[in-house]
C-alpha positions in Angstrom: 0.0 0.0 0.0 1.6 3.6 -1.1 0.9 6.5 1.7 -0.9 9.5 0.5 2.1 12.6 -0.1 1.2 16.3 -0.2 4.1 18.8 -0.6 3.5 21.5 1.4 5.1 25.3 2.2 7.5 25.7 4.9 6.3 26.8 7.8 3.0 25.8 7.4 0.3 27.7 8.3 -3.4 26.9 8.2 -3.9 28.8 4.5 -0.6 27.6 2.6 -1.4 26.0 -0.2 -0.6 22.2 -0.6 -0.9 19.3 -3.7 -1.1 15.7 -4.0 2.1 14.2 -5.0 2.7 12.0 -7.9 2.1 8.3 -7.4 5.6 7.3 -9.1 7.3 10.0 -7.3 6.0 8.7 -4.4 7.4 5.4 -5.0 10.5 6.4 -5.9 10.6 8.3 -2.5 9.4 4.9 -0.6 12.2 3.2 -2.5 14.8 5.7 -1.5 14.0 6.3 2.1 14.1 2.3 2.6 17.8 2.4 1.0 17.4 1.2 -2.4 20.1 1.6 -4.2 18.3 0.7 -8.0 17.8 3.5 -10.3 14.6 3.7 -11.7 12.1 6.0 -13.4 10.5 6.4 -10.2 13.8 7.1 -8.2 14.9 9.4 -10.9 11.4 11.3 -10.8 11.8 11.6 -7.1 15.4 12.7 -7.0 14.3 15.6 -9.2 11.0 16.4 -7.2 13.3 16.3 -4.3 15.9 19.1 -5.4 12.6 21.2 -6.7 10.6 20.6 -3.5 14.0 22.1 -1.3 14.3 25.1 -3.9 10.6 26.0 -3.6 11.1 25.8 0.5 8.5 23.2 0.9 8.1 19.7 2.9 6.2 16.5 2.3 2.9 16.0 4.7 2.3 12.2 5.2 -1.8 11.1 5.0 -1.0 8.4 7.1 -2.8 9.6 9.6 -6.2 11.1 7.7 -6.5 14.0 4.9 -5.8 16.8 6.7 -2.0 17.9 5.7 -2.0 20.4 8.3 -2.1 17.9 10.7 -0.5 15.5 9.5 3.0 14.0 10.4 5.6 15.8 7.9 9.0 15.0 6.2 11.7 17.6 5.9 13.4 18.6 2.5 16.9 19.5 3.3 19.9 19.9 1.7 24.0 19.9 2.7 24.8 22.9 0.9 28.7 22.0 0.3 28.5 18.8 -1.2 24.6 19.5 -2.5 23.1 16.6 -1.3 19.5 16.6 -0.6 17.4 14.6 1.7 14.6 13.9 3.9 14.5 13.1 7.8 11.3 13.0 10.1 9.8 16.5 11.5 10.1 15.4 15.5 7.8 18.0 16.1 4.7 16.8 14.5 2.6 13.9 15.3 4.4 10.2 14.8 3.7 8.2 11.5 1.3 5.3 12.0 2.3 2.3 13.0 1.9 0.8 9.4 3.5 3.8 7.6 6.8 3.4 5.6 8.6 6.5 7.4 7.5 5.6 10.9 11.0 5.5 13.2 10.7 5.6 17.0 11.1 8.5 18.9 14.5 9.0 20.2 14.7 8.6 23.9 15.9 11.9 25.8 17.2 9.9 28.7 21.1 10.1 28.3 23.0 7.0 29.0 25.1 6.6 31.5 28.9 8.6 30.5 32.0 6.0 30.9 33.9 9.2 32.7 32.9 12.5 33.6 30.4 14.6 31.7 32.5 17.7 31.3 35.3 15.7 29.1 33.3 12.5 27.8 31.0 12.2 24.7 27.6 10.8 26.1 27.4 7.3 24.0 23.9 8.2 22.5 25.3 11.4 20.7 28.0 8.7 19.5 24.9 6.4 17.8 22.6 8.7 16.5 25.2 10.7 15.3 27.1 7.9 13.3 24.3 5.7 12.4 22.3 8.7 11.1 18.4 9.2 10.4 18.3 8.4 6.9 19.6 7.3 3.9 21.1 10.0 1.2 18.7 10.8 -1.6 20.0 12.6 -4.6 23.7 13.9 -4.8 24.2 17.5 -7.3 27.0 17.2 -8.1 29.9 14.6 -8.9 32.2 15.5 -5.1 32.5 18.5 -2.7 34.4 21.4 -3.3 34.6 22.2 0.4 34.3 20.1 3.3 31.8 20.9 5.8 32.9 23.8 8.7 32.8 22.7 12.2 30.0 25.3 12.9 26.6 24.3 12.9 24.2 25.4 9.6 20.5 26.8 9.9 18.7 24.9 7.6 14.5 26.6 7.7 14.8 27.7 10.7 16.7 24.4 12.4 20.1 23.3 13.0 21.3 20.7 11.0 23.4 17.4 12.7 26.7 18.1 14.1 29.9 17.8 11.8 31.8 14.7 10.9 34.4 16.8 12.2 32.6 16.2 16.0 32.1 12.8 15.3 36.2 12.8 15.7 36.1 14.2 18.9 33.9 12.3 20.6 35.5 9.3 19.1 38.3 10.4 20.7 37.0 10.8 23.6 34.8 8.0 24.1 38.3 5.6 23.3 40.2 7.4 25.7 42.4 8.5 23.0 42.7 12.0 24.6 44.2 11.0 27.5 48.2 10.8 28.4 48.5 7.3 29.1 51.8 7.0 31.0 53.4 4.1 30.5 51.4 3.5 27.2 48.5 1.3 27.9 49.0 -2.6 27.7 47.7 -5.7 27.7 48.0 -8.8 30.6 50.4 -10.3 28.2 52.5 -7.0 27.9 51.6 -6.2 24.3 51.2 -2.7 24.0 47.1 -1.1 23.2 47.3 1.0 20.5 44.6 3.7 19.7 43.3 1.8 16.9 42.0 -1.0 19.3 40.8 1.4 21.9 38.5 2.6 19.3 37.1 -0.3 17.9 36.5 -1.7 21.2 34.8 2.2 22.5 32.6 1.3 19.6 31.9 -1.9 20.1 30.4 -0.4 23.7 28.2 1.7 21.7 24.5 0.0 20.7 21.8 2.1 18.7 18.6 3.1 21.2 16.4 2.0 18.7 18.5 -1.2 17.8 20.3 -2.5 21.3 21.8 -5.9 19.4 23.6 -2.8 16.8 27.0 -2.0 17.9 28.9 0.7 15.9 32.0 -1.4 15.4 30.6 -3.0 12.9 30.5 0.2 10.6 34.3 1.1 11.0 37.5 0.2 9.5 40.1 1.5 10.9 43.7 1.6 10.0 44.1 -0.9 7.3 47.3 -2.1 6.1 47.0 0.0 2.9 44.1 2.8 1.6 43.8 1.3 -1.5 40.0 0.7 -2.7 39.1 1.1 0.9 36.2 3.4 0.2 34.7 0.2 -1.1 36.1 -2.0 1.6 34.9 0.4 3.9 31.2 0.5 2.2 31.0 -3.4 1.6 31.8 -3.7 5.3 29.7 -1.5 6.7 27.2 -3.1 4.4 27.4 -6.4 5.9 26.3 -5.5 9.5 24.1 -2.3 8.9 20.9 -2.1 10.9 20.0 1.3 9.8 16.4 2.1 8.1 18.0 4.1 5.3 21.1 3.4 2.8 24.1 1.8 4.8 27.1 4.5 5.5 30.3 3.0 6.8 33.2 4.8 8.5 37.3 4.5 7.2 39.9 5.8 10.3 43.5 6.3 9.6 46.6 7.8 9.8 48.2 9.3 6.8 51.6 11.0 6.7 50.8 14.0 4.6 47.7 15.3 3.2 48.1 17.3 0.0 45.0 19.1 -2.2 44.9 18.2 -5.7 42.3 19.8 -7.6 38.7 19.1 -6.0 39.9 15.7 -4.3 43.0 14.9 -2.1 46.5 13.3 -2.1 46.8 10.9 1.1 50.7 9.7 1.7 50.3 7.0 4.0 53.3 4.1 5.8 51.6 0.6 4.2 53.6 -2.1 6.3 57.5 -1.7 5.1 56.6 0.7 2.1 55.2 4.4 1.3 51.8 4.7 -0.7 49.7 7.6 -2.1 46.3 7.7 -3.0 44.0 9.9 -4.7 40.6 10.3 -3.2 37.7 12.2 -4.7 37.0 14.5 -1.8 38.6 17.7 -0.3 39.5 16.8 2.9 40.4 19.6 5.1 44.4 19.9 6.5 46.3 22.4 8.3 49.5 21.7 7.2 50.5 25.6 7.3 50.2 25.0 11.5 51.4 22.0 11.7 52.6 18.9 9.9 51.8 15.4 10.1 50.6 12.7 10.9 47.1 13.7 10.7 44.1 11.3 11.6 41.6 11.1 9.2 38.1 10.1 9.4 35.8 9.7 6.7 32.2 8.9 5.9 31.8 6.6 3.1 28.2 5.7 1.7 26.7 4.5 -1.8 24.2 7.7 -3.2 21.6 6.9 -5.8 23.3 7.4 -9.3 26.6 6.8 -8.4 28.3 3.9 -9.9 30.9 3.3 -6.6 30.7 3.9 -3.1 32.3 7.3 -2.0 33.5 10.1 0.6 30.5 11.3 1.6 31.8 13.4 4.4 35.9 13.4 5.8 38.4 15.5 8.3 41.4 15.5 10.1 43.5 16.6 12.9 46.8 16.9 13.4 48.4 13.9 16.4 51.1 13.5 18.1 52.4 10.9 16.4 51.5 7.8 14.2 50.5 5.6 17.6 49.5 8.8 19.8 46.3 9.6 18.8 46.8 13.0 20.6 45.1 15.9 19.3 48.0 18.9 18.1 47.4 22.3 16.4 50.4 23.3 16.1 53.8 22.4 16.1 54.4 24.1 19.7 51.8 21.7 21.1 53.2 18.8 19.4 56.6 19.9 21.9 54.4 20.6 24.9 52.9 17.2 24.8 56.0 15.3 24.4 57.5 16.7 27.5 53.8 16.8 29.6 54.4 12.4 28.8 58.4 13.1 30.5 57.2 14.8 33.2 54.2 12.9 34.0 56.6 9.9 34.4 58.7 11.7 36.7 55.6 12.6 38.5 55.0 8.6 39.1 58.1 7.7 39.8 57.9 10.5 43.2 54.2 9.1 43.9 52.5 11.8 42.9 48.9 10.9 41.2 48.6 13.1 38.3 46.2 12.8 35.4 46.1 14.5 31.8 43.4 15.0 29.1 43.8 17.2 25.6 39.9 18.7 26.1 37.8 18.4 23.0 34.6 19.6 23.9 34.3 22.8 26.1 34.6 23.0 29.7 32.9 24.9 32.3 33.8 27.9 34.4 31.3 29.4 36.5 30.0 31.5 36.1 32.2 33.3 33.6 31.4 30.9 30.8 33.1 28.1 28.8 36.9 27.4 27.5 38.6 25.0 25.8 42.2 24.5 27.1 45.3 23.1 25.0 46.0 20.7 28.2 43.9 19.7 31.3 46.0 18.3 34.2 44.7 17.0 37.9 46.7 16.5 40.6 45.0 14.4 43.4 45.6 15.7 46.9 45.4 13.5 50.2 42.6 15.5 51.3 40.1 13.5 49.1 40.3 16.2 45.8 41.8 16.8 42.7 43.3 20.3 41.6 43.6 21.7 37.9 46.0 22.9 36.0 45.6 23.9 32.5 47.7 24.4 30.1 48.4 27.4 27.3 50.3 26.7 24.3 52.0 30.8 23.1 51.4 31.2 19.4 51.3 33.5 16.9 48.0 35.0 16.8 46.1 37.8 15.3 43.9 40.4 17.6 40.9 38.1 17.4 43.2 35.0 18.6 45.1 36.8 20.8 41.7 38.3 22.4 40.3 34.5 22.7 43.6 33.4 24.3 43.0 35.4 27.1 39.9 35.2 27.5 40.5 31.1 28.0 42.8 31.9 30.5 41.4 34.0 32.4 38.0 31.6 32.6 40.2 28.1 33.3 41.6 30.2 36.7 38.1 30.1 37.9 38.7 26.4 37.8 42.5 26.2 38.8 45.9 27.7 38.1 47.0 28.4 34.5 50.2 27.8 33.3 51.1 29.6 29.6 53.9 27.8 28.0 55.6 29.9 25.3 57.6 28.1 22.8 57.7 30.9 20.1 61.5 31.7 20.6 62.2 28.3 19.2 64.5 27.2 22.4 63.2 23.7 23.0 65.3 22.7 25.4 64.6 26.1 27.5 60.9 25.6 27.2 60.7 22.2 28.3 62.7 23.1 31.5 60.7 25.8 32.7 57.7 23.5 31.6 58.9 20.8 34.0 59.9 23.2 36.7 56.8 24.5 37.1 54.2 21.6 36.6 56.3 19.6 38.9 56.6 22.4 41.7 52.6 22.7 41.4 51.7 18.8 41.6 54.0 18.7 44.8 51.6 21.5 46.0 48.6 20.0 45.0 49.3 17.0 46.5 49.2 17.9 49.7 47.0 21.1 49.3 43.6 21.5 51.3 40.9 21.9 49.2 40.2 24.8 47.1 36.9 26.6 46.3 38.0 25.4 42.5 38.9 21.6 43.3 37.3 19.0 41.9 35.8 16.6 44.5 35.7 12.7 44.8 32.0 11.5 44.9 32.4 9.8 47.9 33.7 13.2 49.2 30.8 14.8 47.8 27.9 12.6 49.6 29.3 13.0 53.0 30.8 16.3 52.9 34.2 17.9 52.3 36.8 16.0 53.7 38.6 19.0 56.0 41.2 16.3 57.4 44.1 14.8 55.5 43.1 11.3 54.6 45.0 8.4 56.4 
């Protein structure tokens, strides 16, 4: 049975004007939204009625529910304005579908799961499976690949923000794995065989189940770093095939390290390490690099998926950030960071090695200072004190800056010392050695403080210290 379509103005109002749609359109739009991946004349009508319904500003009113379109549950048009794709998702706004209807999906639930750290520097695992899994399958693509990749920022899209970035996705991968943090020694396993970030995030994923499919674990869409990047957009894709539980067309997920990312036209050079020898690769997509800050490795993530009309599977969606190393997934933005971090790992062995218990994150998502606002530090370090609480420091990385930058710098800083001390470590005179002296010096003059210091009306408290009170005695 085919559901009665209208396309309808956006917003609607009880006046706008509305008209039956096409019964081989709506076909076509059945067959696409279910993840069909035949062209047809009914999926071509529907792929053009799509990219006309999103340049008129309408939506699609379902009859599942009775005649009045007004009322009725409704369908979206929207489009990804850089790479021009168009496609629908569920207004969560209006009523639900029927039970028997083609684009019925259950509500998401608002209750957040349960975070494997703290909620100020861990990616709640639901943002992790709606956000990866999506809400629907890709409809029509404009144009042959993206000129641009997508800017962190959120886009308003009739009045509603679109999905965050692939860009967050990375983060919060990232964060979820652990990946962030300054594992001192490097993490290993019972058998003393070293955990490198690849594993941590196939196993973070394998942690993370769909709320509307519990048995759906998101390892099962990701390939991550494979001996070589050759063809792996369709490795990738036939992969992600095998496993997906999604309603619309499957999208997998390709995660890797590449040496050197260079642009070449509308696509994108990747100079990878493939087991004892050095590869390239030529992707269509423009994957974004910031190899004027700082050089590689960079970690790349990209969204792979199969759009109606294209012959192959392909980039939907990529970025990448700058890590410490090929087998230190930790975030860098500039080469000055890159030195900072190498001598934070130094010191926080030292640290150890005199008893002192000190833990260190790169934040990715903002932090919070009351009540001045939020920041984002280069470095977040925690010092645990035998009074039952942990003190911050955060760390600066000096760079070159313009007004605006320079203006945002200090505004960071002077919101993290609402939260603990601030130490600003200026590299820019290009004396290594110097810097990481004074770095040492001071971070290890301020854990010795810290762990011994009483708390502070900015320390961070334990939870058991929290439900019976401060602890105003040294613990024994």
């Amino acid at each position: 049975m085919i559901v009665k379509l209208w396309s309808i103005a956006a917003p609607t109002s009880p006046d706008a004007t509305h008209s039956p749609i096409p019964t081989n359109v709506v076909r076509g739009l059945v067959a696409l939204w279910t993840g069909s991946t035949q062209t047809s004349a009914d999926t071509q009508a529907a792929a053009a009625f799509l990219i006309d319904l999103h340049d008129q500003g309408c939506h699609i009113a379902c009859g599942c529910r009775g005649e009045d379109p007004h009322r009725a549950p409704r369908l979206l048009c929207k489009k990804i304005r850089l790479t021009r794709t168009v496609f629908l998702c569920r207004d969560t706004t209006r009523p639900a579908h029927a039970e028997s209807c083609i684009f019925r999906r259950d509500s998401r639930s608002d209750v957040d799961h349960e975070a494997a750290q703290r909620a100020e520097r861990t990616a709640r695992q639901y943002d992790l499976a709606d956000l990866l899994s999506g809400t629907g399958g890709v409809i029509v693509q404009r144009a042959r690949s993206p000129e641009w990749a997508r800017p962190r920022a959120l886009q308003d899209s009739h009045g509603q923000l679109t999905p965050p970035t692939i860009a967050t996705a990375l983060d919060l991968l990232l964060e979820a794995s652990g990946a962030n943090a300054a594992h001192v020694p490097y993490p290993h396993t019972p058998e003393g065989h070293r955990i490198f970030p690849e594993q941590s995030i196939l196993e973070a994923t394998s942690r993370v189940s769909h709320q509307d499919t519990a048995a759906y674990t998101l390892d099962s869409l990701f390939l991550v770093q494979p001996s070589s990047l050759e063809g792996f957009e369709r490795v990738t894709y036939e992969h992600a095939a095998a496993g997906w539980r999604g309603d619309g067309a499957p999208v997998g997920y390709a995660m890797f390290v590449c040496d050197d990312i260079l642009q070449a036209g509308s696509g994108s050079l990747l100079r990878y390490r493939g087991g004892e020898q050095n590869g390239e690769v030529l992707v269509a997509h423009r994957i974004p690099c910031a190899r004027a800050n700082v050089s590689g490795p960079y970690l790349v993530l990209c969204k792979i998926g199969h759009p109606a009309g294209r012959q192959a599977p392909c980039i939907l969606a990529a970025t990448s950030q700058a890590v410490a190393s090929r087998s230190d997934w930790w975030a860098v933005d500039s080469e000055w960071e890159r030195e900072s971090y190498q001598n934070l790992r130094r010191i926080l062995k030292e640290a150890t090695e005199e008893g002192l218990q000190l833990e260190a994150w790169r934040p990715l998502r903002w932090l919070t200072a009351v009540p001045s606002g939020l920041f984002l530090p280069d470095w977040w370090l925690r010092c645990r004190s035998s009074w039952g609480c942990w003190h911050n420091l955060f760390g600066e990385v000096e760079g070159t800056r313009d007004a605006d930058g320079r203006e945002m710098k200090e505004r960071t800083i002077q919101r993290a010392e609402t939260r603990g001390r601030v130490w600003r470590d200026d590299r820019r005179d290009g004396r290594r050695q110097q810097a990481d002296r004074r770095q040492r010096s001071a971070v290890l003059v301020w854990a010795r403080w810290a762990s011994k210091a009483e708390p502070q009306a900015n320390s961070d408290f334990e939870e058991a210290a929290l439900a019976g009170g401060i602890v105003r005695a040294p613990l024994r």
